[in-house]
Residue frames as a rotation matrix with the C-alpha (Angstrom) as fourth column:
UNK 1
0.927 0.081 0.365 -8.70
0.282 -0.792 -0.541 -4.12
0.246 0.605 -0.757 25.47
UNK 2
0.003 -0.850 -0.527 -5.07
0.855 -0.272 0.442 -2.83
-0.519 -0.451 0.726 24.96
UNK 3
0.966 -0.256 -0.027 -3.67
-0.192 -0.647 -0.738 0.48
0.171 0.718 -0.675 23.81
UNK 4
0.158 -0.970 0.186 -0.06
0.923 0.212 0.321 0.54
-0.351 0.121 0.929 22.30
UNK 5
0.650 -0.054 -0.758 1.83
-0.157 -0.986 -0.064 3.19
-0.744 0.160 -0.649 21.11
UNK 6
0.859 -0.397 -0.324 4.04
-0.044 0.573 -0.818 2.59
0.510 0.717 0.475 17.93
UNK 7
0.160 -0.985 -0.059 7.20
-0.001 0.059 -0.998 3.48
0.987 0.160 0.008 19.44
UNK 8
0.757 0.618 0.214 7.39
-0.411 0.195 0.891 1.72
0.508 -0.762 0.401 22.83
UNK 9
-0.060 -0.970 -0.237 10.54
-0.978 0.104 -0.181 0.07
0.201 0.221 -0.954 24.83
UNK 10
-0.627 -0.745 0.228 11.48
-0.564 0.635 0.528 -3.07
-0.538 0.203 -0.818 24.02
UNK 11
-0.465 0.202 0.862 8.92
0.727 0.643 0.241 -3.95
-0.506 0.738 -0.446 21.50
UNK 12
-0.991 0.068 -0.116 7.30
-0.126 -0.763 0.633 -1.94
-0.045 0.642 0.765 19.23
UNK 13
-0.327 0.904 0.277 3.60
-0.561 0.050 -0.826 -1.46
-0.760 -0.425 0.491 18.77
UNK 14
0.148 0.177 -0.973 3.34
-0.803 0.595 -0.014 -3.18
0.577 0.784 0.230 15.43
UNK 15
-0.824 -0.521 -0.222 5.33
-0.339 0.768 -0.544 -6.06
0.454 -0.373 -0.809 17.15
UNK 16
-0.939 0.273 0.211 3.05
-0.113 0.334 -0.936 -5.79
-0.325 -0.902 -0.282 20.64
UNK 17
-0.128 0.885 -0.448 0.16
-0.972 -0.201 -0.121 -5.74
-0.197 0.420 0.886 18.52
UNK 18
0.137 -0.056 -0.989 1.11
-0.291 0.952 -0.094 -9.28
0.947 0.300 0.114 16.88
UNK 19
-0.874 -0.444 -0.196 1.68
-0.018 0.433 -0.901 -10.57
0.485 -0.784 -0.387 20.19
UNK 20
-0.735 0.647 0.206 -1.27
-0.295 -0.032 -0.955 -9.72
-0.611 -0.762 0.214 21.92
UNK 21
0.127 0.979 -0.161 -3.73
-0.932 0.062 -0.358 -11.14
-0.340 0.196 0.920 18.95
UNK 22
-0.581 -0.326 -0.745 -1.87
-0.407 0.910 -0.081 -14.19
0.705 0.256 -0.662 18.80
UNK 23
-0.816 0.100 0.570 -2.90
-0.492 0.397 -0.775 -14.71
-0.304 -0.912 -0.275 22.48
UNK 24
-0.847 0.531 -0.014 -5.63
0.529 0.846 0.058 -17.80
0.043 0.042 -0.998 22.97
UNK 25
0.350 0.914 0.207 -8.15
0.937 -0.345 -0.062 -14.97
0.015 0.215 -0.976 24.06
UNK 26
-0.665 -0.737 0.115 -6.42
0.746 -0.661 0.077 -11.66
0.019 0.138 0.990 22.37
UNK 27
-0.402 0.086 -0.911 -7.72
0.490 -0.821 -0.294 -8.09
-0.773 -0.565 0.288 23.09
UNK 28
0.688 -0.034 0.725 -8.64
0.558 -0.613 -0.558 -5.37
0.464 0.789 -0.402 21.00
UNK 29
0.054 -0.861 -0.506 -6.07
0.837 -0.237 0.494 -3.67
-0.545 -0.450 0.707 20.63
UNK 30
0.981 0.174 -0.084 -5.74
0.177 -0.983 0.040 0.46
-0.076 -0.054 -0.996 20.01
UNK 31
0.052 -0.962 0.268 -3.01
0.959 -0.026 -0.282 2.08
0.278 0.272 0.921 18.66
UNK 32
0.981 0.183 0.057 -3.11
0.179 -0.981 0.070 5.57
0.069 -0.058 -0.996 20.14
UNK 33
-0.106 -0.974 0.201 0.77
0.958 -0.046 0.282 7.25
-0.266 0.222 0.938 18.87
UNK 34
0.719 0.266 -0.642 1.64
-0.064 -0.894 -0.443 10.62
-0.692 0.360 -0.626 17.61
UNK 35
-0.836 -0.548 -0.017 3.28
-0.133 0.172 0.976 9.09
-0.532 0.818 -0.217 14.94
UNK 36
0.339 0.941 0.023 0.59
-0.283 0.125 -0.951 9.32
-0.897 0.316 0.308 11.87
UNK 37
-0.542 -0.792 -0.281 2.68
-0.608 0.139 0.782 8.12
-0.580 0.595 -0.557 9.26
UNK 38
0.356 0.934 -0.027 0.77
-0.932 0.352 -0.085 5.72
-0.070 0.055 0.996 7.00
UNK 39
0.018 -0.323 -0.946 2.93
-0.430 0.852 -0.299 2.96
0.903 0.412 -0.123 7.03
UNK 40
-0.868 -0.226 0.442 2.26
-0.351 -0.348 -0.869 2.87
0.350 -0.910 0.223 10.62
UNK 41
0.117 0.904 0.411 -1.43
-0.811 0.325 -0.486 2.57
-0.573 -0.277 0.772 10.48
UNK 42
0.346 0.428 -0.835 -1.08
-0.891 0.429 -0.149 -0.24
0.295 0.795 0.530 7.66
UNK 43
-0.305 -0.621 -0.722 1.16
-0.221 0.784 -0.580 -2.33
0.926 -0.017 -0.376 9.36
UNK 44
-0.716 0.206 0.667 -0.69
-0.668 0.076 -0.741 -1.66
-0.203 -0.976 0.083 12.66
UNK 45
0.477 0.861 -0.177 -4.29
-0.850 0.401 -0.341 -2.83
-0.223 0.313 0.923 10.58
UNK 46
0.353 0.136 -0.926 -2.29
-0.713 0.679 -0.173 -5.60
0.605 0.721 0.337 9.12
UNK 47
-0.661 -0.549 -0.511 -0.89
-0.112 0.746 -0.657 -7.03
0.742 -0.377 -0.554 12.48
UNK 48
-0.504 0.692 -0.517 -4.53
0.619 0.707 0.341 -6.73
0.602 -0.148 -0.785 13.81
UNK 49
-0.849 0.225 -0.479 -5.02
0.359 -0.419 -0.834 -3.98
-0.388 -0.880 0.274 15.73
UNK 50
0.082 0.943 0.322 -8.80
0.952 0.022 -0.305 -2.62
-0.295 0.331 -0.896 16.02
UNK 51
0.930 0.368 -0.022 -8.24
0.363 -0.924 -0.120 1.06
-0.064 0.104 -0.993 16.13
UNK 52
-0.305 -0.947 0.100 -5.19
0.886 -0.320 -0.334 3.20
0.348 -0.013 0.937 15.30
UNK 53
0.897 0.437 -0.070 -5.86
0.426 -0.809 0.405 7.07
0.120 -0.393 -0.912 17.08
UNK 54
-0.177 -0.701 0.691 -3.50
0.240 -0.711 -0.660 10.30
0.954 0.049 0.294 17.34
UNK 55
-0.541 -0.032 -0.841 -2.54
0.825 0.174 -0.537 11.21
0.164 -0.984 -0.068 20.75
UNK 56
-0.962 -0.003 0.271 -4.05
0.047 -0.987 0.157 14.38
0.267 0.163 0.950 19.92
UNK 57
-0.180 0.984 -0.009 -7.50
0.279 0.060 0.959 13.26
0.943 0.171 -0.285 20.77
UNK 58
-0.287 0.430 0.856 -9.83
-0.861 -0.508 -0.033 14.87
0.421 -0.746 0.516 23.54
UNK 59
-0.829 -0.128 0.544 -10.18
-0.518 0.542 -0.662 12.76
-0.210 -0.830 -0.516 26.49
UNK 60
0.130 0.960 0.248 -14.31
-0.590 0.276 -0.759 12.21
-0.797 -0.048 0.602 25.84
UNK 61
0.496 0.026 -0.868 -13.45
-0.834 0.292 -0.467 11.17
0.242 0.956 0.167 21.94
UNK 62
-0.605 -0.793 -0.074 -10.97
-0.730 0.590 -0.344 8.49
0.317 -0.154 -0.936 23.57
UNK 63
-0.453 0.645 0.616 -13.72
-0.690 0.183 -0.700 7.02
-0.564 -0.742 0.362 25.37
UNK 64
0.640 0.761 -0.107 -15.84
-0.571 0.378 -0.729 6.88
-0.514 0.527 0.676 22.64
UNK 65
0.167 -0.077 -0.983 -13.37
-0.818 0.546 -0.181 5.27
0.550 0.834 0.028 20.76
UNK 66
-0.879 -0.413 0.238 -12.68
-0.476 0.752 -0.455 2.57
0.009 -0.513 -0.858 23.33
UNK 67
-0.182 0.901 0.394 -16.35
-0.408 0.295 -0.864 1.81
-0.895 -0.318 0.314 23.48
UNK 68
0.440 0.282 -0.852 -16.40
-0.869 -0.105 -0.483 1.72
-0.226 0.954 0.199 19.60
UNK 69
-0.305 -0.727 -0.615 -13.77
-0.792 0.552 -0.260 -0.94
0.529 0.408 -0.745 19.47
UNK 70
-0.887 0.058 0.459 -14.66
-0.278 0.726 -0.629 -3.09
-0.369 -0.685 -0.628 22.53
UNK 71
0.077 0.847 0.527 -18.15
-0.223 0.529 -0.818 -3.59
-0.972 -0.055 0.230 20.58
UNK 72
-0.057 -0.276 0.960 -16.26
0.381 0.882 0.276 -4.88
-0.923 0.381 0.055 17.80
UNK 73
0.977 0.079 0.196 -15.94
0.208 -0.527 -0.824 -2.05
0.038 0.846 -0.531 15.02
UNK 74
-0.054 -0.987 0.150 -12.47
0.997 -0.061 -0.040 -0.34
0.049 0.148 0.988 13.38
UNK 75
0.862 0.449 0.236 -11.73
0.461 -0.887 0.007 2.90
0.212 0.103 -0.972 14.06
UNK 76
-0.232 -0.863 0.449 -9.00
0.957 -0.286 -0.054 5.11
0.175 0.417 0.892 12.56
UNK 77
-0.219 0.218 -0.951 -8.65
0.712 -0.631 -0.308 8.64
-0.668 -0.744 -0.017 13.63
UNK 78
0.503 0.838 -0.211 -10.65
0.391 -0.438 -0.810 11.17
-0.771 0.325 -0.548 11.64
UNK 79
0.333 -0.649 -0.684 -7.28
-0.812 -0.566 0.141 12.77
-0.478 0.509 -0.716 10.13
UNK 80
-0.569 -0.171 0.805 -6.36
-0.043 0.983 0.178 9.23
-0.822 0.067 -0.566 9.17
UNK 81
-0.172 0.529 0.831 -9.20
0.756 0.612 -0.233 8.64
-0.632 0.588 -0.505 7.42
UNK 82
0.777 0.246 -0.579 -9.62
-0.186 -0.789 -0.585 11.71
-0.601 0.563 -0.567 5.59
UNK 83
-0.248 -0.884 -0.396 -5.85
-0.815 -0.031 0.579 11.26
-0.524 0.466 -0.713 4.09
UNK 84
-0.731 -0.326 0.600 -6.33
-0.026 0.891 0.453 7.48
-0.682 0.316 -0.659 3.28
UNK 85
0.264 0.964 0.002 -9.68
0.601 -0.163 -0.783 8.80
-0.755 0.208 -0.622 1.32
UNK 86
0.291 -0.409 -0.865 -8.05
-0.728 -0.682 0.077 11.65
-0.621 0.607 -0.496 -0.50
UNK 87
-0.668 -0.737 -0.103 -5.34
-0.610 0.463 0.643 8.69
-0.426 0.492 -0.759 -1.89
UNK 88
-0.464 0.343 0.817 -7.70
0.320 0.925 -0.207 6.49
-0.826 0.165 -0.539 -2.57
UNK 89
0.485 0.786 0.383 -9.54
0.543 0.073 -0.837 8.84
-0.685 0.614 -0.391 -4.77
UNK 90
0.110 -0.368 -0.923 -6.87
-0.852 -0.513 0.104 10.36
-0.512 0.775 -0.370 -6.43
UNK 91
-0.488 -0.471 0.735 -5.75
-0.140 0.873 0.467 6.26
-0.861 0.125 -0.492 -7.36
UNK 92
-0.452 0.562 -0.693 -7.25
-0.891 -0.240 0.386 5.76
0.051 0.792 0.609 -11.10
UNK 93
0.236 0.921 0.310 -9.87
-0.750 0.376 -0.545 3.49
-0.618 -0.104 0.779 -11.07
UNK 94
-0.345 -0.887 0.306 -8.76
-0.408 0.435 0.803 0.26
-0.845 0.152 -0.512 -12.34
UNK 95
0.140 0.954 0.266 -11.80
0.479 0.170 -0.861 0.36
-0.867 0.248 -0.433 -14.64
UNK 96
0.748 0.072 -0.660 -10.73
-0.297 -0.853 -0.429 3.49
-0.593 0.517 -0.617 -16.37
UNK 97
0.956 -0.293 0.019 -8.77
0.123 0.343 -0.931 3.01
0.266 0.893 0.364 -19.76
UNK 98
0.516 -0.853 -0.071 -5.16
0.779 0.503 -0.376 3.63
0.357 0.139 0.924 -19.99
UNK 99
0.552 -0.124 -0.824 -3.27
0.676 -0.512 0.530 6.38
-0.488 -0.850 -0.199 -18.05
UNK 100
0.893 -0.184 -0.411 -2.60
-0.332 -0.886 -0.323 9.64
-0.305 0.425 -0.853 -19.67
UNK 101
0.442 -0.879 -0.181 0.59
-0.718 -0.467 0.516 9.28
-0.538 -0.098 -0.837 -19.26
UNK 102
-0.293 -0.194 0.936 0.76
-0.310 0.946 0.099 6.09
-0.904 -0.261 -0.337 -20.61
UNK 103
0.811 0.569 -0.136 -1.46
-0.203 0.056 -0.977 6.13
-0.548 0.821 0.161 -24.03
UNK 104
0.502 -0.607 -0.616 1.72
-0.862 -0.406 -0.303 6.11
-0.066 0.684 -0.727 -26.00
UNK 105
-0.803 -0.296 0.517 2.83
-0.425 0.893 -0.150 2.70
-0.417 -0.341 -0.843 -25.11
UNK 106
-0.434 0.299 -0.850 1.16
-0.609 0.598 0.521 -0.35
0.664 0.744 -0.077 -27.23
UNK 107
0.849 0.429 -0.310 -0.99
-0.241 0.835 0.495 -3.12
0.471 -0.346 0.812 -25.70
UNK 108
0.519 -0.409 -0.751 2.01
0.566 0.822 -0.056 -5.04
0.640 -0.396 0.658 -25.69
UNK 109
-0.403 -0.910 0.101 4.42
0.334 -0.249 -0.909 -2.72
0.852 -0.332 0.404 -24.32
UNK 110
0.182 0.429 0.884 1.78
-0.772 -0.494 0.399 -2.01
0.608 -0.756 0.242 -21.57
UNK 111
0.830 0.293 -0.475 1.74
-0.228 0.955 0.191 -5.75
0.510 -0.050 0.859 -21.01
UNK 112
-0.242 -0.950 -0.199 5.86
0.500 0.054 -0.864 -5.48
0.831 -0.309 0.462 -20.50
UNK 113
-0.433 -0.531 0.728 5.64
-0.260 -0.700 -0.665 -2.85
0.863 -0.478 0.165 -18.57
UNK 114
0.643 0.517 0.566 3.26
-0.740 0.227 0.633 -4.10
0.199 -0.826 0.528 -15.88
UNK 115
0.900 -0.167 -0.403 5.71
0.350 0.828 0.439 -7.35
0.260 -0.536 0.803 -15.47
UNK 116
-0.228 -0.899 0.374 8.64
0.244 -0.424 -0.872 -4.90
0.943 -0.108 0.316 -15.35
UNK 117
-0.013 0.207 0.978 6.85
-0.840 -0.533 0.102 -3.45
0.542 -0.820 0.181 -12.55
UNK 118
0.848 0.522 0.097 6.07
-0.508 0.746 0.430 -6.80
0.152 -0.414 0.897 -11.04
UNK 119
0.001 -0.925 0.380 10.18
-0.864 0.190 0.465 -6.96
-0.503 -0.329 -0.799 -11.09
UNK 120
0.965 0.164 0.203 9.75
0.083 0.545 -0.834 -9.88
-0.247 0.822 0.513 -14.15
UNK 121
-0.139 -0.856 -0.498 13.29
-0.304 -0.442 0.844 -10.14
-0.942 0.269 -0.199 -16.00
UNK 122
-0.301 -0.203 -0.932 13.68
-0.863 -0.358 0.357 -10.04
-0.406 0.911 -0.067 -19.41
UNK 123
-0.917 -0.169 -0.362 13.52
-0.215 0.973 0.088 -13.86
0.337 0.159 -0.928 -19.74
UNK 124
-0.698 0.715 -0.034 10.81
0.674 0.640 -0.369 -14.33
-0.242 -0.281 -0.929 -17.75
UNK 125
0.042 0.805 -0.592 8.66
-0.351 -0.543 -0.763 -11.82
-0.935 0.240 0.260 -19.51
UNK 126
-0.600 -0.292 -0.745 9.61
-0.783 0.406 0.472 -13.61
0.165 0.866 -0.472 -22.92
UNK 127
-0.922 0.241 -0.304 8.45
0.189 0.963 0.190 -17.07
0.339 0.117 -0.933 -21.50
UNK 128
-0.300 0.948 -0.107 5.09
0.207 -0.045 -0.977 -15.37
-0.931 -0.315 -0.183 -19.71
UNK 129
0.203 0.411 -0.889 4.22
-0.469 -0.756 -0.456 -13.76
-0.860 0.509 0.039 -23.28
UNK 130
0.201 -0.138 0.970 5.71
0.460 0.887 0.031 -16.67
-0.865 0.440 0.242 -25.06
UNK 131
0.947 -0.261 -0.187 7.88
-0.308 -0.571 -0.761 -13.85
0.092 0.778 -0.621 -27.47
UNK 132
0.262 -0.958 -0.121 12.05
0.715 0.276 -0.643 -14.24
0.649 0.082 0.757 -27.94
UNK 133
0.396 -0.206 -0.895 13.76
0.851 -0.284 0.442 -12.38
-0.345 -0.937 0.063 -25.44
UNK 134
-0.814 -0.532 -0.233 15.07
0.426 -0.819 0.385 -9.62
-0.396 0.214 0.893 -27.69
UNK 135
-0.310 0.616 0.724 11.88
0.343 -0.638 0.689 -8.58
0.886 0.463 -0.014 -28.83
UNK 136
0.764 0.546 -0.344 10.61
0.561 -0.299 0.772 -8.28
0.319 -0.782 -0.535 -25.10
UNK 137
-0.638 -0.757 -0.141 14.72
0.660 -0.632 0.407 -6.08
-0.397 0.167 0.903 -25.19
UNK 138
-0.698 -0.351 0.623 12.76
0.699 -0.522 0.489 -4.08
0.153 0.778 0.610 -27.62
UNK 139
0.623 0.780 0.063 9.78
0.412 -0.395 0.821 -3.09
0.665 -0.486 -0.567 -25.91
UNK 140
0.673 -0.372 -0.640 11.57
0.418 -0.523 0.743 -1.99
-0.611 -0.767 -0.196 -22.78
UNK 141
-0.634 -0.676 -0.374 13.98
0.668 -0.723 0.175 -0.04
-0.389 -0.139 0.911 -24.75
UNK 142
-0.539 0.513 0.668 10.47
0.596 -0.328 0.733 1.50
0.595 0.793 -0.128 -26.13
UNK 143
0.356 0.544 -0.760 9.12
0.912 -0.026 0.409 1.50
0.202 -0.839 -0.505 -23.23
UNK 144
-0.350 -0.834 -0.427 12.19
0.821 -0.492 0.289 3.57
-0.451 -0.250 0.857 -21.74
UNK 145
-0.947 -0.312 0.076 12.30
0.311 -0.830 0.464 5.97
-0.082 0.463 0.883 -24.63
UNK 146
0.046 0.879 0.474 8.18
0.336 -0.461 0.821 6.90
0.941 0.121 -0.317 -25.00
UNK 147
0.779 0.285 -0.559 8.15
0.619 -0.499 0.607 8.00
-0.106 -0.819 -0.564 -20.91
UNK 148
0.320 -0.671 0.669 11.48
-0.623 -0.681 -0.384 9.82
0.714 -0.294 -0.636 -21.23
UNK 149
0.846 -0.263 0.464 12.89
-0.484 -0.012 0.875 7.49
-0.224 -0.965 -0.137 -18.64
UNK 150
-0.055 -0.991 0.119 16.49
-0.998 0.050 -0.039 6.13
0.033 -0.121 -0.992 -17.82
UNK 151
-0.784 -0.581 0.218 16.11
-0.610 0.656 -0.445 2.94
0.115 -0.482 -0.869 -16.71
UNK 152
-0.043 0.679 -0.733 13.83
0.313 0.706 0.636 -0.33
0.949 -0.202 -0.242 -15.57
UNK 153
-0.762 -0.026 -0.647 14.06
0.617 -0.334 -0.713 1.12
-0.197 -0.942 0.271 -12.02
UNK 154
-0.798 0.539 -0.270 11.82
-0.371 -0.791 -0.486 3.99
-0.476 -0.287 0.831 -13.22
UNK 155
-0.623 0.626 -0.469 9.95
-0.421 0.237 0.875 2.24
0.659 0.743 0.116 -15.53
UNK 156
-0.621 0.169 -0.766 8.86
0.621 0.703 -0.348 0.19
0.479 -0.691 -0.541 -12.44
UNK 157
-0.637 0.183 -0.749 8.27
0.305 -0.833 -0.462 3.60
-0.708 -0.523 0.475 -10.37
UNK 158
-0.898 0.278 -0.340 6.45
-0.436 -0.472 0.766 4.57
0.053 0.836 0.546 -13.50
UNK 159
-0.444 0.691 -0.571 3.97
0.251 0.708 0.660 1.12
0.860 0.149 -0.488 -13.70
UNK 160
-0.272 0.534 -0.800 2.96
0.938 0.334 -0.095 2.16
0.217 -0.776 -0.592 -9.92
UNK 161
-0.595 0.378 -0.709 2.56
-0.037 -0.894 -0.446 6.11
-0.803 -0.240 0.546 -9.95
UNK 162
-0.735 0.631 -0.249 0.35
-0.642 -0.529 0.555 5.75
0.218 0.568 0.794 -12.77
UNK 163
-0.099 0.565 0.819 -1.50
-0.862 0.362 -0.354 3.19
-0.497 -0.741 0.452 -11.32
UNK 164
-0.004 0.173 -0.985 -1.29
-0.659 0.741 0.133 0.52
0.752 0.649 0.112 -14.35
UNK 165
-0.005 0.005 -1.000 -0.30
0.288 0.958 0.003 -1.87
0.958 -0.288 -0.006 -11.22
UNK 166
0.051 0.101 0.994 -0.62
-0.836 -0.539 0.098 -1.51
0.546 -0.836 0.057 -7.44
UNK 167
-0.522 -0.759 0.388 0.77
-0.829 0.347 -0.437 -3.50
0.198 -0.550 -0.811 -4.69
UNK 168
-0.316 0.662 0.680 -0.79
-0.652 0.369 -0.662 -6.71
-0.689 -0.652 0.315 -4.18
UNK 169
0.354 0.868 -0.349 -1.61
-0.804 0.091 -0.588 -7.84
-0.478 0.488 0.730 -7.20
């Protein structure tokens, strides 16, 4: 069992975190920081650690979480998880039809936009859709002009705050 803290000297806890579950027989490792940021806890979860915790916890609740981890569960500190809950359920449901904000935009030009987001260029969204490259020009200046927006930069910012696309995919 280790605890780390994110901001540590001469490695970071993300870092010491990879390091110590590389090892032949690696720890559980505990983030316990007073840095709740969520890129913090994702990059802690994604370089293995079992638990991420605010220094703010009460001496007994530490315990328990050291017990919690050492018998092989995750555990994220209550504020933590409440927040990453909230986002998750504001996040539209990838079920749910097209995004308000979004209804105005054709099939196809939904189609564009998601590979705009996906950072696609003109060309290659032509040859994925198998259209001429100035018609996939014309969508994205549709695109553009139904949101009100300036640019493929927002259009991008656009494809991920409404949730049409979401990292990862």
């Amino acid at each position: 069992m280790a605890l780390v803290d994110i901001q540590m000297p001469r490695m970071d806890g993300v870092e010491a975190t990879r390091h110590l579950v590389g090892l032949q027989s690696p720890p559980r490792v505990v983030v316990l920081t007073t840095f709740d940021r969520n890129e913090y806890v994702y990059e802690s979860m994604r370089a293995g650690a079992s638990g991420f915790l605010l220094k703010d916890v009460r001496r007994g609740q530490l315990t328990d979480a050291i017990r919690t981890v050492i018998s092989g569960e995750t555990l994220l500190a209550p504020a933590i998880t409440r927040r990453l809950i909230e986002q998750f359920c504001r996040r539209p449901s990838p079920s749910t039809s097209t995004p308000p904000e979004l209804r105005e935009l054709t099939a196809r030009e939904l189609e564009v936009l998601a590979l705009l987001g996906r950072g696609l260029s003109n060309a290659d969204i032509a040859a994925r859709l198998v259209v001429a490259e100035t018609t996939v020009k014309t969508h994205v200046a549709h695109i553009l002009t139904k949101l009100e927006l300036r640019d493929r930069a927002q259009a991008v910012v656009a494809a991920y705050e409404t949730g049409l696309i979401t990292p990862g995919e």
